[in-house]
N, C-alpha and C positions, 0 to 999 in steps of 0.2 A: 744798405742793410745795417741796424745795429741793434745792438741788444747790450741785455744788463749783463749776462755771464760774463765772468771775468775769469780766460785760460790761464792755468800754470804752466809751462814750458820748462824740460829737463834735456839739457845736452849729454853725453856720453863719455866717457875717459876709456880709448883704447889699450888697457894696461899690459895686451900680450903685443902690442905694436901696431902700427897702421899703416896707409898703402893706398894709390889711387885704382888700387882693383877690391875687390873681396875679398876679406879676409877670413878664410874657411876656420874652423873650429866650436869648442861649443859643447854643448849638447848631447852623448853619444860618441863624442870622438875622441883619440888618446891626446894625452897632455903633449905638446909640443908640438900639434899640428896646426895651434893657431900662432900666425908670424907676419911679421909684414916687413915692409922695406923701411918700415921708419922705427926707430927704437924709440919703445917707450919710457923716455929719460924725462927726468921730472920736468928740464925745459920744454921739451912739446907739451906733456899734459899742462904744464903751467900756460902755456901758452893757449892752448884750448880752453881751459876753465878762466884764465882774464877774461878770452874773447867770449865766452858765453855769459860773465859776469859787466860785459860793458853793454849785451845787445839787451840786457834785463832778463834771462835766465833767471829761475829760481832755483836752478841748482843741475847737478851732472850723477849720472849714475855711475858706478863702480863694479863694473863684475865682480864673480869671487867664484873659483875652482883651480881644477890642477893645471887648467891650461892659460891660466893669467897672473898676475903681480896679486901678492897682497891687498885685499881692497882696506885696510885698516890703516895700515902702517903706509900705504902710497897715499892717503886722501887725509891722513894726519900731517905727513909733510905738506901737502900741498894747500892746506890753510894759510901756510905764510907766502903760497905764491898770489894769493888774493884777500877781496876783503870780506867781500860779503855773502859769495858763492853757497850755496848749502851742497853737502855731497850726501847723496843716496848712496849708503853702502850697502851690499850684498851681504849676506853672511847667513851662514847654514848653521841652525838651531839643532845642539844633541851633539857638534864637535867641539863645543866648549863648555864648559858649566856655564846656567845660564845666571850663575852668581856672578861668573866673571864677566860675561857680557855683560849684565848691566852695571858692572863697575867701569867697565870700558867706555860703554855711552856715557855715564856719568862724568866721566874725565875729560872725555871728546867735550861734550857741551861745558865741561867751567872753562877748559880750556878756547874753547871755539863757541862759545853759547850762541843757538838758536841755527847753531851751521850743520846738526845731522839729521838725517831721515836715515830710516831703516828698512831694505828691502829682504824678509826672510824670504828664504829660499831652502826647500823643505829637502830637493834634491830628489829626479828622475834618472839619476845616474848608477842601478848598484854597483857595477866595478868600479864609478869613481869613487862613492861611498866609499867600497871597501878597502880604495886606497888608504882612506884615512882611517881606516881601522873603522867602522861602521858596517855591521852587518845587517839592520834591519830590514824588513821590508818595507815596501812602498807605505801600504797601510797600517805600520808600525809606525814608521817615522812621522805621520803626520799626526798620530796620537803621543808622541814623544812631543811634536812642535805644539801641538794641544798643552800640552802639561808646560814646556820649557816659556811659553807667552805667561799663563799664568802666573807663573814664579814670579819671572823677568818685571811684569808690571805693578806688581805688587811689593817689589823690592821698592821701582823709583816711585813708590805712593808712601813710601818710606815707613814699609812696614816691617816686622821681623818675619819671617817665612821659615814656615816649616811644610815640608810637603815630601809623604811618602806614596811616591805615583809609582805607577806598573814599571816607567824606563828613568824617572826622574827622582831623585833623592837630596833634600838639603834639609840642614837642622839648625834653627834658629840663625839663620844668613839675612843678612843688614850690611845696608852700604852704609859707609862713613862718611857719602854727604849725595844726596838724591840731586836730579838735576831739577833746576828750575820749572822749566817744563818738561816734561817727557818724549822724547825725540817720537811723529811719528810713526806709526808701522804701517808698510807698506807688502802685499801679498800676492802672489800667484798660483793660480793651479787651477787646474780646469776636470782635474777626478771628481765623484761624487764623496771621496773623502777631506776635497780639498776644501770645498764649500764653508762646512759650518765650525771649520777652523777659522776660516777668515772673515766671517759673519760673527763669529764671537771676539775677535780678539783686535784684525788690523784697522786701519783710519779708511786706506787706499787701498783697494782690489783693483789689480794691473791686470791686463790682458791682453796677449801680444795682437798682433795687426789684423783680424781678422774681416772678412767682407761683412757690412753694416747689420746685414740682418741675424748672424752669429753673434756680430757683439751685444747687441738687444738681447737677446737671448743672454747671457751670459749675464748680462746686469739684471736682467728680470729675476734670473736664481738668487745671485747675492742678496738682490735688494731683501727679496721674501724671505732668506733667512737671516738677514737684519733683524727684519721687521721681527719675526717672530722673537728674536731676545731683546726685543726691546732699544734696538739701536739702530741708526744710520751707518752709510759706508758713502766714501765717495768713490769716485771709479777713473782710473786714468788706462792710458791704454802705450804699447811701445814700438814702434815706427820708426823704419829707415828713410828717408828721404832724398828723392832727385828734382832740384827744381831749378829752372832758368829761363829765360827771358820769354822762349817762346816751348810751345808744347812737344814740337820737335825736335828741339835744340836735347830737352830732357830725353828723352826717350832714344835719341842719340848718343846720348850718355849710358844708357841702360845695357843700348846693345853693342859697346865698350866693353863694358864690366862682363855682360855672357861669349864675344870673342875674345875674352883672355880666358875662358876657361874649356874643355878637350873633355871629350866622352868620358873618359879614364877618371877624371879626374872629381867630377860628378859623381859617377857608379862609384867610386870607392867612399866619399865622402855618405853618398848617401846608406851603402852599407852601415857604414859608423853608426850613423842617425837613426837608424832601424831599431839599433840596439837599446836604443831610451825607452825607458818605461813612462816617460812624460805624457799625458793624456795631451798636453799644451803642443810637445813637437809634431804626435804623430798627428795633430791634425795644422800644424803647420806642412806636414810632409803630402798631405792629402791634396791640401794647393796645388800642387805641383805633378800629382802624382800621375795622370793619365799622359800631360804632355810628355813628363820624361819618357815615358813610353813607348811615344812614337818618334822620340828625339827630334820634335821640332822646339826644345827649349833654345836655341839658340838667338830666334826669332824671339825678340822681348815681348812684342805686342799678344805673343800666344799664350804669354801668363800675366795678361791682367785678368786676374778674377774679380773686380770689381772694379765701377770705372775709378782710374789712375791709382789702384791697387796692382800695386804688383810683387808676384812670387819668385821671382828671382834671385834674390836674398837665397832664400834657403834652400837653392842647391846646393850651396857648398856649406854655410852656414848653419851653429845649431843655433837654436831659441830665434830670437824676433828673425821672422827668414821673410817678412813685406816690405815695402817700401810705396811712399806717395811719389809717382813723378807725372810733369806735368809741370806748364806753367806757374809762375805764382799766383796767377788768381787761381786758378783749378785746385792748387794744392791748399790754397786757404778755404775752397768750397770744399773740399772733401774734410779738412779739420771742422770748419762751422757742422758739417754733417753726421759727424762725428761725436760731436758737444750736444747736438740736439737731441743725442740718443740717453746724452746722461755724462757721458765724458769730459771732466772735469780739468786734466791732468794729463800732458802729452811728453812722455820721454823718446827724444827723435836722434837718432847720430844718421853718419852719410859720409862715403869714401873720395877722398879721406876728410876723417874728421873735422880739421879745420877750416878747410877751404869750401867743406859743404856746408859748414855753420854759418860763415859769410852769405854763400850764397840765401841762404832760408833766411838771415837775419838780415838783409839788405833787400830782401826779395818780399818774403812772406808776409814778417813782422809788421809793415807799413801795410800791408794790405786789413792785416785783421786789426790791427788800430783803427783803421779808417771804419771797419764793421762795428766797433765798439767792443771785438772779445778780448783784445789784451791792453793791458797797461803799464805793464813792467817800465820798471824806473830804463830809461838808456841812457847811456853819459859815451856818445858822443864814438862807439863803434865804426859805424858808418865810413870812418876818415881815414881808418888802419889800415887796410886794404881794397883798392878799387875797384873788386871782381864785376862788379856793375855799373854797366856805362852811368854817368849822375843823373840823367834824365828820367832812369829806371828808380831811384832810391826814394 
């Protein structure tokens, strides 16, 4: 099989630390319950973002809440741990003026030019909101991130801006030098108010791992209210991944990751998770939701909700709570399947971080080459680490 699409691939930067189990947090949950056994010092993420930047990655995403590192100030240092990496950073619209955000991107790209993306994140959390001093509501804040895109783009069009909105206010605000291009935006949310925020303003509408025929659905709404304002969106989607040699060996692996984790431990996490106001978690939680029930999540093969989808992730975990496992061919037929719906644009992490990038970029990557969907530059990964016997590569 091959075709003309040509996928983007995003690695991930564990900034609260990482671990070869699951590392819970997230979403609903209090700040410091996401940890792992490995710290996340700028040699690991450097070491993760080289190795995503040799297997041809176009870049790593960066979370951004109470429960992780700075995604600004960790993904600015970590430009000089590479060359040509791009970092998707997080960052929530309405905690900062969005005069200074776009003085920030600005800076990021003369300094790093052509190396950020932007993933807003509007925020389903109100107590973590209101840690930061943030009291609106759900469907305030996304009229606030309505208003703060506006500004924001109209600053790096390198205009003067003046805008007196309901939650936003700036008067005659002008950056002192626009970036080249404009880093760009990247969105999620799955409320009917999240829609035609991200149909108006971002490039990329993300959607975390859902079974194929929710995601069709989910691109069907964007696309129409694209369409209606007169623009396109592309669409990517965000995916944990288990993948090795054989289909068993994966799924082996799977139910590792749900024997390290206890009834207890579960039930308290997924209380947390209850608490989101996220239209995006609670049906990440719906996945899952009958087997916890009868407490056969243990058994991995009970939460595949679609074939080599599985729900596992987000029992402990908030936000992207799937993963692909499976074979590397299986796991490149559900990516091809995935593309065919419209999905452009694939941000994938896997525990732990680095040693599952090997595997997917020693494993996957040669397969969907061979199909014709990727082409990212490699220079030469493959030799760093032998996770895969050579007859496999």
């Amino acid at each position: 099989m091959t075709s003309s699409t040509q996928l983007t691939f995003h690695w991930f930067l564990p900034t609260y630390g990482d671990s070869r189990f699951i590392v819970g947090g997230g979403h609903g949950l209090p700040a410091g319950t996401a940890s792992g056994d490995r710290r996340a010092s700028l040699g690991y993420l450097g070491s993760i973002a080289r190795a995503a930047e040799e297997f041809g990655f176009t870049g790593a995403l960066t979370p951004a809440g109470a429960w992780c590192e700075d995604a600004w100030l960790t993904t600015a240092m970590l430009t000089r741990e590479s060359e040509r990496l791009k970092f998707l950073i997080a960052f929530r619209p309405g905690l900062i003026s969005p005069t200074l955000a776009a003085q920030m991107a600005a800076t990021f790209e003369a300094h790093a030019p052509g190396r950020l993306l932007l993933n807003v994140v509007t925020g389903g959390e109100a107590h973590e909101q209101r840690s930061y001093g943030d009291f609106l509501s759900k469907e305030e804040r996304y009229a606030r991130c309505d208003e703060f895109l506006t500004v924001i783009r109209g600053l790096w069009r390198g205009e003067t801006v003046t805008h007196r909105g309901t939650h936003i206010q700036v008067e005659e605000a002008r950056l002192p030098s626009v970036p080249a291009t404009p880093p760009p935006l990247y969105f999620g949310g799955s409320s009917p108010a999240a829609g035609p925020v991200a149909a108006e303003h971002t490039d990329v509408y993300l959607t975390w791992g859902e079974p194929p025929a929710q995601v069709a659905e989910k691109i069907a709404w964007i696309r129409k209210l694209a369409a209606e304002r007169g623009r396109e969106v592309r669409f990517g989607i965000r995916l944990h991944v288990i993948t090795r040699d054989t289909s068993d060996e994966a799924w082996a692996r799977a139910r590792q990751l749900t024997d390290a984790l206890g009834e207890d431990v579960v039930s308290a996490a997924q209380a947390g998770l209850a608490r989101s106001e996220s239209t995006g978690q609670a049906r990440m939680r719906e996945l899952h939701e009958q087997v916890r029930a009868t407490g056969d999540w243990s058994d991995p093969r009970v939460l595949e909700v679609a074939p080599n989808l599985w729900a596992g992730v987000g029992l402990v975990r908030g936000g992207a709570g799937t993963a692909l496992v499976g074979s590397h061919a299986e796991v490149a037929d559900r990516i091809a399947e995935y593309a065919a719906l419209g999905i452009d644009e694939f941000v994938l992490s896997g525990y732990p971080h680095l040693e599952e990038l090997y595997w997917f970029g020693e494993g996957v990557l040669p397969q969907l080459r061979e199909r014709g969907l990727f082409s990212g530059i490699q220079a030469g990964a493959t030799g760093h680490t032998p996770f895969l016997p050579a007859a496999s590569r």
